[in-house]
N, C-alpha and C positions, 0 to 999 in steps of 0.2 A: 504494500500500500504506500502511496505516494502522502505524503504535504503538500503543495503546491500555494505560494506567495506570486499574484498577478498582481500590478499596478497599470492601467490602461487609460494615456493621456491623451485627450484629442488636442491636434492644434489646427489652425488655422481657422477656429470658428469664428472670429470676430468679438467673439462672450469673455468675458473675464470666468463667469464662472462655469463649471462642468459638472452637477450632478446633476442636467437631464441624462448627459448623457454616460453619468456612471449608473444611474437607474437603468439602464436599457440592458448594461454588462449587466450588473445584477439580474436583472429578470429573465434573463439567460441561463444562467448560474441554476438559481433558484427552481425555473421551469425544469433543472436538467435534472432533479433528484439527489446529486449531489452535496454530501453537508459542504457547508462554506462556512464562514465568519465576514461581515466584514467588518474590514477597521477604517480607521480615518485616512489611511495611508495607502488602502489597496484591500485586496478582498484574499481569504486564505482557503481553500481546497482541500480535500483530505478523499480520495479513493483509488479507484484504478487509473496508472501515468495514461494510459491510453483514451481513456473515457474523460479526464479532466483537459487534454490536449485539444480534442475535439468541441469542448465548450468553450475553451479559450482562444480556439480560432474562430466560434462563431461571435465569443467576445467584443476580439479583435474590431471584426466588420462589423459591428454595430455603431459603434460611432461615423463610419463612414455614408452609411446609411443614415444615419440619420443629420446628413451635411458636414461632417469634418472635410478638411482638405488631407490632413497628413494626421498619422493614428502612432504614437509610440507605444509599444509594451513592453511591459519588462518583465520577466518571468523567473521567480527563483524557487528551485528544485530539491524537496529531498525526499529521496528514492529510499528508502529502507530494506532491505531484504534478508537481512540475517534474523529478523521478528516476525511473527503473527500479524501483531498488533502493532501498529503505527499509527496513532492518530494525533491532530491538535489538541486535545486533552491529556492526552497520553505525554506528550510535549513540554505540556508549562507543569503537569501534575510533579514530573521527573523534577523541575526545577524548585517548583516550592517545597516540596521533600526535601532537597535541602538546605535551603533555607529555613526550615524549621529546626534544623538541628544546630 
C-alpha cells in the first residue's frame, strides 16, 4: 500500500485564489473511493500506487478543464512493501508513540 502527498497548482488563471479549482481535485479524489486527507498544503492518499496514479492524472486535468492555462503537480511517494499495513494513520500513530515516551 502506497501514501501518496499530491499538491496541484493551477497557473495562468488570472485569480489570485485556487480553491474552485482544488475542489474539482478533491471531488475526484473523493468520487474515487479512495481514503485521502486533505490538508492546507495539498491533499494525502493512502491505497493501491496504481489506483491513486490514475486519480491523480485525472487530478491533474481538472484544472485545465476547468480554464487553467499551465497545471503544476507535485507528487511525493511512499511505497511501502516490507508491511501489510501502511497507512496515514498508521504514519503519525508511529510518531506520536514516540513522543509519548
Amino acid at each position: 500500500m502506497a501514501v501518496v502527498e499530491v499538491s496541484i497548482a493551477p497557473l495562468g488563471t488570472g485569480e489570485a485564489g485556487v480553491s474552485r479549482f482544488v475542489a474539482g481535485c478533491v471531488s475526484i479524489v473523493r468520487d474515487s473511493g479512495l481514503a485521502y486527507q486533505l490538508t492546507p498544503m495539498g491533499t494525502i492518499i493512502e491505497g493501491e500506487l496504481d489506483s491513486i496514479l490514475a486519480v491523480i492524472r485525472r487530478m491533474h486535468e481538472s484544472p485545465f478543464a476547468a480554464g487553467a492555462q499551465r497545471v503544476s503537480t507535485l507528487i511525493k511517494i511512499d511505497d511501502r512493501r516490507d508491511r501489510a499495513e501502511h497507512t496515514m494513520q498508521g504514519k503519525v500513530s508511529s510518531v506520536e508513540a514516540r513522543l509519548a515516551h
